[in-house]
C-alpha positions in Angstrom: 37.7 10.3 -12.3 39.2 9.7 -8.8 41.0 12.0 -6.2 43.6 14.2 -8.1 46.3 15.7 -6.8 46.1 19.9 -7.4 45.9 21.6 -4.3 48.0 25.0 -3.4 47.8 28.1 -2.1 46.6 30.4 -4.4 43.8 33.3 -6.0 41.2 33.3 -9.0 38.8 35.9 -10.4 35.1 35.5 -10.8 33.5 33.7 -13.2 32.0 36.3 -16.0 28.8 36.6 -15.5 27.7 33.7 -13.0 24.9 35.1 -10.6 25.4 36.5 -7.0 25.7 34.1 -4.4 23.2 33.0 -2.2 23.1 33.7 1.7 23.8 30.9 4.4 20.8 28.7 6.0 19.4 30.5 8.8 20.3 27.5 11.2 21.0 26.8 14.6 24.7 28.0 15.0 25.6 31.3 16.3 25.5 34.0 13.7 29.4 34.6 13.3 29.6 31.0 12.9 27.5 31.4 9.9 29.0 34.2 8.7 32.7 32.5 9.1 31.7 29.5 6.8 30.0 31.9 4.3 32.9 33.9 3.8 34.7 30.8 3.2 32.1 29.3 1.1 32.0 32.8 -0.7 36.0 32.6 -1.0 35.8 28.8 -2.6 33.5 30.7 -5.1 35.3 33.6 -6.7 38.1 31.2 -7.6 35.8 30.5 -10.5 33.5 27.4 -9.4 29.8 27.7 -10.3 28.6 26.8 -7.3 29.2 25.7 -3.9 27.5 23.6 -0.4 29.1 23.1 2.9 27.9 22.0 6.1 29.4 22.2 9.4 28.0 19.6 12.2 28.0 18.8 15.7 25.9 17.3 17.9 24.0 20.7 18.7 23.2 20.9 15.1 24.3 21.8 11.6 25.1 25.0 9.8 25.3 25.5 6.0 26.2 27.9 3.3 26.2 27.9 -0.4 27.6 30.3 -2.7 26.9 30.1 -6.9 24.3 28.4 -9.2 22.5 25.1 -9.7 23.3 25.7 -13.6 24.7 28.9 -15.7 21.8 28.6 -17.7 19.1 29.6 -15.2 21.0 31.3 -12.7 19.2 29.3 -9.8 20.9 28.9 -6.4 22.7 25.8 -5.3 19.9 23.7 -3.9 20.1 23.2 0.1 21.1 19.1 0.3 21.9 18.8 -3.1 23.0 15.5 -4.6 26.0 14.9 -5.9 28.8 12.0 -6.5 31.5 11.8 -3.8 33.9 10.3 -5.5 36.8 8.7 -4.1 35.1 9.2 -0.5 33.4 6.5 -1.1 36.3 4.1 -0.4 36.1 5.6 3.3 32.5 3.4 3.3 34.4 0.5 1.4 36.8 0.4 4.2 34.6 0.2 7.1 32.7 -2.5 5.6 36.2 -4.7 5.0 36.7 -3.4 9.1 33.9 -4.8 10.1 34.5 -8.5 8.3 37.5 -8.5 9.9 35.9 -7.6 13.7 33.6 -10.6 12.7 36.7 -12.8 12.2 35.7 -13.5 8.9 38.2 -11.5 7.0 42.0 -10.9 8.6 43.8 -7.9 7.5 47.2 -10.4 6.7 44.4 -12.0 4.0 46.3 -12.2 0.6 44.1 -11.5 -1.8 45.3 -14.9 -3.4 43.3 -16.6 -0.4 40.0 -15.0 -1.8 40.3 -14.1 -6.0 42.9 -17.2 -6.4 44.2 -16.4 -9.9 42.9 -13.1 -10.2 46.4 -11.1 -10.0 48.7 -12.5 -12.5 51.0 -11.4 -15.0 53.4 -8.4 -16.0 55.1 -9.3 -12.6 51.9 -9.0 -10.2 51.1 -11.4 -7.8 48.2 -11.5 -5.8 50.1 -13.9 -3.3 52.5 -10.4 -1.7 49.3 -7.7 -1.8 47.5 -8.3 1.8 43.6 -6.6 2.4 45.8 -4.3 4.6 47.6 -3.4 1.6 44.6 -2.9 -0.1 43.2 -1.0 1.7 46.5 1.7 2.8 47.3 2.0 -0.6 50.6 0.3 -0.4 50.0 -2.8 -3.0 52.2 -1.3 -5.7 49.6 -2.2 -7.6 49.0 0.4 -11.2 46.0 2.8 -10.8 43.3 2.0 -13.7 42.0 5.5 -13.8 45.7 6.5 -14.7 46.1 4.1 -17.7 45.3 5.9 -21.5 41.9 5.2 -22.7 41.2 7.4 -26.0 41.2 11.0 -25.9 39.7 13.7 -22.7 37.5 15.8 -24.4 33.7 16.8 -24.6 32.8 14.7 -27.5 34.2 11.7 -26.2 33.0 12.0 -23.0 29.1 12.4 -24.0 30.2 9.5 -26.4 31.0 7.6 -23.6 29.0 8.7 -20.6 26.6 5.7 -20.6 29.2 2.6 -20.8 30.1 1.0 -17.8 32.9 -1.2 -17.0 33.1 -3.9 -14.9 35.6 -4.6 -11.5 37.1 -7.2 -13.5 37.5 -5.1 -16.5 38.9 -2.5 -14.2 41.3 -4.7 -12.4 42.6 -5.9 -16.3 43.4 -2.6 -17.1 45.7 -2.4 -14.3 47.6 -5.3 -15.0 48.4 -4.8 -18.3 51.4 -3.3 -16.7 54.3 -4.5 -14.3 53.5 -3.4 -10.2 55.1 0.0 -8.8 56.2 -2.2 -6.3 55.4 -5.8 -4.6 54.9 -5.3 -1.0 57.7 -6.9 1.4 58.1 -10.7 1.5 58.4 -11.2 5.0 55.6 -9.3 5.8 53.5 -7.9 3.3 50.7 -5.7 5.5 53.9 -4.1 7.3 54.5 -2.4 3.7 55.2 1.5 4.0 55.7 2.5 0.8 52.4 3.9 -0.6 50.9 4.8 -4.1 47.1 5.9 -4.5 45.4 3.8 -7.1 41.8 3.4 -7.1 42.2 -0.4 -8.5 43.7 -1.2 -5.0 39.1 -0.4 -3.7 38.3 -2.1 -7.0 39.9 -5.2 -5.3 38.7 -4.4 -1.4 35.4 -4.7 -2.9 36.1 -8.0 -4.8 37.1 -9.2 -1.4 34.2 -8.4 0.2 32.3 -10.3 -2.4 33.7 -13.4 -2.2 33.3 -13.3 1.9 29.9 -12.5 2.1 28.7 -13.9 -1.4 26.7 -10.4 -1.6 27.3 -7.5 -3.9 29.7 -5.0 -2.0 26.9 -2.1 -2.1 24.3 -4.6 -0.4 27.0 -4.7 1.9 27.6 -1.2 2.2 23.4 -0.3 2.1 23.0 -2.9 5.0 25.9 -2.4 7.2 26.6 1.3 6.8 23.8 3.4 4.7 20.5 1.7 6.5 21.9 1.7 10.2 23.0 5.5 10.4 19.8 6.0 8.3 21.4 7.8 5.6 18.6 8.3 3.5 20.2 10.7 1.0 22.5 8.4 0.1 23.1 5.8 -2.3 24.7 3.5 -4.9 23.5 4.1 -8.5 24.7 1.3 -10.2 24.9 1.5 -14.1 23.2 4.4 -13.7 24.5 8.2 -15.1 21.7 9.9 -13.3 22.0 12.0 -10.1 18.3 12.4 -7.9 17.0 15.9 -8.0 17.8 18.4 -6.1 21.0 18.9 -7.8 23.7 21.1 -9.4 25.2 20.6 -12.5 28.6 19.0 -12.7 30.8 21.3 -15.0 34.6 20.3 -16.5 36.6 22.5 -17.7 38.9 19.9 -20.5 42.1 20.7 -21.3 43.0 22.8 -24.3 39.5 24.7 -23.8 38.3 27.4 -21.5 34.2 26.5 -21.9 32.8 24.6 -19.2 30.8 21.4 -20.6 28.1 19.6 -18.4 29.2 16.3 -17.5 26.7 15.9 -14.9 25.5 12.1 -16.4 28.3 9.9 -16.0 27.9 5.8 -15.0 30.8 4.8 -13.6 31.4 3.6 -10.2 32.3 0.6 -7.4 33.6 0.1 -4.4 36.3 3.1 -5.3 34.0 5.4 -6.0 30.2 5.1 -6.7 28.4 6.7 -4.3 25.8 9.8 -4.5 25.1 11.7 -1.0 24.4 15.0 -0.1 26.6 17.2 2.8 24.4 16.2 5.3 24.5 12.5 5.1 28.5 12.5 4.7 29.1 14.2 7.6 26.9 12.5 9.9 28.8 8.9 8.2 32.1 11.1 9.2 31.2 11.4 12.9 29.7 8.1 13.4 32.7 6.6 12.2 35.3 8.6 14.3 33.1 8.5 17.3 32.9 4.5 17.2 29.6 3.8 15.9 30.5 1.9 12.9 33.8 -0.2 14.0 34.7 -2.1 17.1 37.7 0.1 19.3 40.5 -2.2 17.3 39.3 -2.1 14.0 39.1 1.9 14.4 42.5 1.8 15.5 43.5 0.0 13.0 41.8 2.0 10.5 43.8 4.8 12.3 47.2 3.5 11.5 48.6 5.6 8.8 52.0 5.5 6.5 53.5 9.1 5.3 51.6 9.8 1.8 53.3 12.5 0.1 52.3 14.3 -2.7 48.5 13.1 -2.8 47.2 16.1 -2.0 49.4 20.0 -1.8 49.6 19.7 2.2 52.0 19.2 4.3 52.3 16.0 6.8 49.5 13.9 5.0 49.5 10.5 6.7 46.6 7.4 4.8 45.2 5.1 7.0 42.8 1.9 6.0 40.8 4.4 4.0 41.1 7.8 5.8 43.9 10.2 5.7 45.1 12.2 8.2 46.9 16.1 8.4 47.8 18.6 10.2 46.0 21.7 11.0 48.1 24.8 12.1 45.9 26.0 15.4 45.3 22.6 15.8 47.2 19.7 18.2 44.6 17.1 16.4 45.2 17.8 13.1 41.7 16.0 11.4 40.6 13.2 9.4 39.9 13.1 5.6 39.2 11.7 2.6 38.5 13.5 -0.5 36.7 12.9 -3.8 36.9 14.1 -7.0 34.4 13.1 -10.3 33.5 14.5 -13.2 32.4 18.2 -12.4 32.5 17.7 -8.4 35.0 17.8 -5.9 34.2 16.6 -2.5 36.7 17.8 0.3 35.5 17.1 3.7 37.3 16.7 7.6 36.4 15.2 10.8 37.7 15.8 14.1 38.8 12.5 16.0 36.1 12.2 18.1 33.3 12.7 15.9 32.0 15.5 17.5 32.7 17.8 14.6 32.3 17.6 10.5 32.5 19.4 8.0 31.3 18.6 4.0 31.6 20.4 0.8 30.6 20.3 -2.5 31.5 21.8 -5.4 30.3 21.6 -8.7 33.2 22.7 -11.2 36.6 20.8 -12.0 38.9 22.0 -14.3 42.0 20.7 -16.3 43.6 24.5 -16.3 46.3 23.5 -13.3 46.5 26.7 -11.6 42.8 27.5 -11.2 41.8 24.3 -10.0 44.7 24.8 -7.2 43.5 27.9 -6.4 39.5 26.5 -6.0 41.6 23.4 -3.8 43.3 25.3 -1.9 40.2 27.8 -1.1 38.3 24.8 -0.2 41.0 23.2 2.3 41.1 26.8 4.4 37.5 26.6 4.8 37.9 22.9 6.3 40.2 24.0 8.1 39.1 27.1 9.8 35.4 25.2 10.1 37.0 22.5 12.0 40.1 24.2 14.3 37.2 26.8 15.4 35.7 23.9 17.3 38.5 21.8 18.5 37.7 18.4 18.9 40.7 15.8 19.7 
């Protein structure tokens, strides 16, 4: 599953008979600091998610909280730098890597992705000749979202039946064009398209791309140019693999039609829209070195920075998507802050940045469900503690 689109303002009760929650870190950050993001943290919780991490970070240091269990079935706490999948923030990491191609001069962000897959999007009315990398990469191709085509029933049984099958890029990217385009970007100028639709078979593409440029897998890519040189040692790309490194929480769905929460903690699926495992420390020191200019040369980050309205991705107002990061406002706040957002079976990653990198914050939280109005109300729960983590430190 990718980044879904439930987020308002709203309330939940506890969940019956989940264990008390755990106190904050005793870090660095003075102690109302702690006790803000606790509260927060504590607030995410009694919407009805399991359990709960976030970390807020700044060059002085870092300050976390959790709130929940590692599993029902023990009652443990949240481990402190659990693992867990990040979802669609992973195309944040997919980005930069195109980025820096194209600072190299070996990748231009006009690139059709006829130039490098020749062939490779055909049929129903697509055509691989109007979709640009910039396209690609600000979710303006037009091109269908694979995630959002049928593919048998969305249930426990047929998940555990199909936790362990993988599908390839290609695979993906047939899926999607089994169907005519939303849209084809303009004719005169393609990477000038404003028109925007999310689908995560616009990253399956990016990654493509990146193939063919460097003749190297896209997570070699990623390890060496991002993961290694920030030495992000918590994260990684897992392949075919379901499994998440210990410590961890599990990953509980709620599926529609049922009100039990089923483990869906093993799961292999993944690329360069979504793969990668990390913990709240690693993302949001990738988060700052990113806005702060570590990772991309000044016009690739301004590029990346260039956003088209995207309404109706997430339940806030004023979203803007860049190449790979979203931007919104933040009431308090002149800046507004920088985003992403991930969602995968059982976790939802919600994160911000301020624009200068000098402050992050991550979260994880272990429980997704299919009932509408709860998961809104954990969303929304989750957004006010990003928000109140990062407009209590400014930051442009």
């Amino acid at each position: 599953m990718s980044r879904r689109t439930t987020m308002a303002a709203a309330a939940g009760a506890l969940l019956a008979g989940a264990a008390p929650q755990a106190a904050a870190a005793p870090h660095d950050a003075p102690g109302h600091a702690r006790h803000a993001l606790q509260a927060d943290v504590d607030a995410v919780r009694a919407t009805g998610a399991t359990g709960v991490l976030a970390e807020v970070q700044t060059a002085h240091g870092r300050t976390t909280a959790r709130a929940g269990v590692a599993d029902l079935d023990s009652g443990r706490p949240v481990p402190w730098d659990a693992y867990y999948r990040i979802g669609s923030d992973t195309k944040t990491f997919t980005a930069v890597v195109a980025l820096q191609l194209v600072g190299e001069g070996r990748l231009a962000l006009t690139d059709t992705v006829e130039r490098w897959l020749p062939g490779v999007i055909r049929g129903h009315g697509n055509d691989g000749g109007r979709i640009t990398l910039a396209n690609l990469l600000r979710q303006t191709s037009g091109l269908n979202d694979y995630v959002a085509l049928p593919e048998g029933e969305f249930t426990p049984e047929a998940y555990r039946a199909g936790r362990f099958r993988t599908h390839t890029p290609r695979e993906q990217l047939a899926a999607a064009l089994t169907k005519p385009p939303r849209w084809l970007p303009r004719r005169d100028a393609p990477a000038a398209e404003r028109r925007w639709g999310y689908a995560n078979t616009n990253y399956v593409v990016a990654g493509l791309v990146i193939e063919a440029v460097t003749g190297r897998p896209w997570a070699q890519e990623v390890h060496e140019r991002v993961i290694e040189p920030l030495g992000l040692r918590h994260t990684l790309i897992p392949g075919t693999s379901p499994y998440v490194p210990q410590p961890t929480a599990t990953a509980y769905t709620q599926f529609p039609g049922g009100t039990r929460l089923t483990d869906t903690t093993l799961a292999a699926v993944g690329g360069a829209d979504g793969a990668l495992i990390s913990t709240t420390r690693d993302h949001a020191v990738f988060l700052r070195a990113l806005m702060a200019g570590r990772l991309l040369r000044p016009a690739q980050l301004a590029a990346m920075r260039r956003t088209v309205p995207a309404e109706d991705w997430i339940r806030a107002k004023g979203v803007r998507y860049g190449l790979g990061i979203a931007w919104r406002p933040v009431a308090g706040s002149g800046s507004g802050l920088w985003f992403h957002g991930g969602t995968h079976l059982g976790v939802v990653s919600e994160s911000g940045v301020t624009g200068d990198g000098s402050r992050a914050v991550t979260t994880a939280t272990f429980t997704l469900r299919t009932d509408e109005a709860r998961q809104e109300a954990q969303d929304a729960a989750t957004l006010r503690l990003v928000d109140n983590a990062l407009r209590a430190g400014g930051g442009r």
